[in-house]
N, C-alpha and C positions, 0 to 999 in steps of 0.2 A: 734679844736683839731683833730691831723689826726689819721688813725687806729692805727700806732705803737706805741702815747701816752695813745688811751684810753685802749690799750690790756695792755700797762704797767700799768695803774689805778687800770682796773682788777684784774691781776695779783697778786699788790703788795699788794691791799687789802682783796686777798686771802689767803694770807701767815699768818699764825696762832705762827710764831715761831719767836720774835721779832729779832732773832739772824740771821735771813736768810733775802735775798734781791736779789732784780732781777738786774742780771747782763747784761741783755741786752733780746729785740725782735726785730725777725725779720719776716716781714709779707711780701710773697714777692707773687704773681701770678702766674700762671704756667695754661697749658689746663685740663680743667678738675676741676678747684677749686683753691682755693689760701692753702698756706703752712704758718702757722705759728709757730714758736720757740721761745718757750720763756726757757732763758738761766737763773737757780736762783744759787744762791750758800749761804754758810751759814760760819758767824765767827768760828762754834766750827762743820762744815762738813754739807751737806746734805744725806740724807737715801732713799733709795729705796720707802719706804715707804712715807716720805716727797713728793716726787716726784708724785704717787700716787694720792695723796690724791688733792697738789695741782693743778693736770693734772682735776681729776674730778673736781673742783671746778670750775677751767677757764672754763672748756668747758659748764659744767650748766649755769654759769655767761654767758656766750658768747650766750649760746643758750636760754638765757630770754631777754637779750639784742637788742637791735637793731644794734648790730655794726657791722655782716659780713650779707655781702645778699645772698651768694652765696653759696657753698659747702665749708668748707674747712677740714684742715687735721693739727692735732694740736700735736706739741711736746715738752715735758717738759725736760729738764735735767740738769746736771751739766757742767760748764764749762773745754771742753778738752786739753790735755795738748799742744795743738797746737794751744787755745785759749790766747790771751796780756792779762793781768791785764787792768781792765778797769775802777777799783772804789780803792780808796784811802783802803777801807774799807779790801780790799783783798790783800791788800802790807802789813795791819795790821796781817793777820792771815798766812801770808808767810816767815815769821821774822822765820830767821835760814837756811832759805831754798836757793840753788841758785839761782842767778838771772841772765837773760843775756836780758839787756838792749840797744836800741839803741836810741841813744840822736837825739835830732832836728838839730847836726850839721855833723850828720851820724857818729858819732863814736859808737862802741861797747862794752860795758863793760861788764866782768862777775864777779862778784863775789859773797860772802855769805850774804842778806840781814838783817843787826844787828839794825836796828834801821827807823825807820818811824816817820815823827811827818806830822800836815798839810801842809807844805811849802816843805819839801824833804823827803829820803830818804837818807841812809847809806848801803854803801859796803864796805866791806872787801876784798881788792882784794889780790890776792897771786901773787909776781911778783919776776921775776930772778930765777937764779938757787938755788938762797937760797929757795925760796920760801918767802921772806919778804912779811908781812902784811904792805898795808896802809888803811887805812878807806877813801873813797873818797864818796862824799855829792852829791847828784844830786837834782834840784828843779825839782817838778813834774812837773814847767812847759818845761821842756828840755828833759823830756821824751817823745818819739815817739810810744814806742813801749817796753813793760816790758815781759819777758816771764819766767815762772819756770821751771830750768833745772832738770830732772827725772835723781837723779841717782838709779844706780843696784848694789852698794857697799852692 
């Protein structure tokens, strides 16, 4: 098991909130110590607090552990909005939200995500000057790359 699975072990068995999950670490080297990020998020949001709490946990776990030998420097937080979707789990709790997706055959699609199951996904796209709705289906596996567009309506 290498370190970015056993910090996920960690991690995930630090999480006290069955609603939250780790969406990614990255453990990378640098002079002076290594840098680790561990990325969580949560179906109904993560808290300040969440964040916290599971920061002290990894690092006590880390620091009884035998798994870093060196100095390191540890950050916990939520995934940013310049962060892909990266778990099925997070297209679940994004439903209503826009989407701008880019498929495995480099097309780009945007629209409202209304539906998720485990094999696709559903958007709503708005096309023409009508603005007409069609519902277009995407398999996750033709997803490259899923991103939540922020509006400021």
């Amino acid at each position: 098991m290498d370190l970015r699975e056993k910090i996920t072990e960690i991690a995930q068995s630090e999480l006290t909130d069955d609603s939250q999950f780790i969406v990614d670490v990255v453990a990378s080297s640098k002079p002076g110590g290594r840098k680790v990020v561990v990325i969580v998020d949560g179906d109904t949001g993560v808290t300040i607090d969440d964040i916290t709490n599971l920061s002290r946990a990894i690092s006590a776990a880390l620091d009884e552990q035998p798994v870093m030998d060196d100095a390191y420097t540890l950050e916990v937080g939520t995934p940013g909005l310049d962060q892909p979707l990266k778990m099925k789990r997070q297209y679940y709790k994004n439903i209503g939200r826009e989407l701008k997706v880019h498929t495995t055959d480099k097309k780009i699609i945007q629209g409202l995500l209304t539906e998720v199951s485990e094999e696709r996904i559903v958007l709503d796209i708005k096309e023409g000057k009508k603005k007409e709705t069609k519902l277009t289906e995407i398999p996750f596996g033709h997803i490259e790359k899923a991103l939540v567009m922020v509006s400021f309506k």
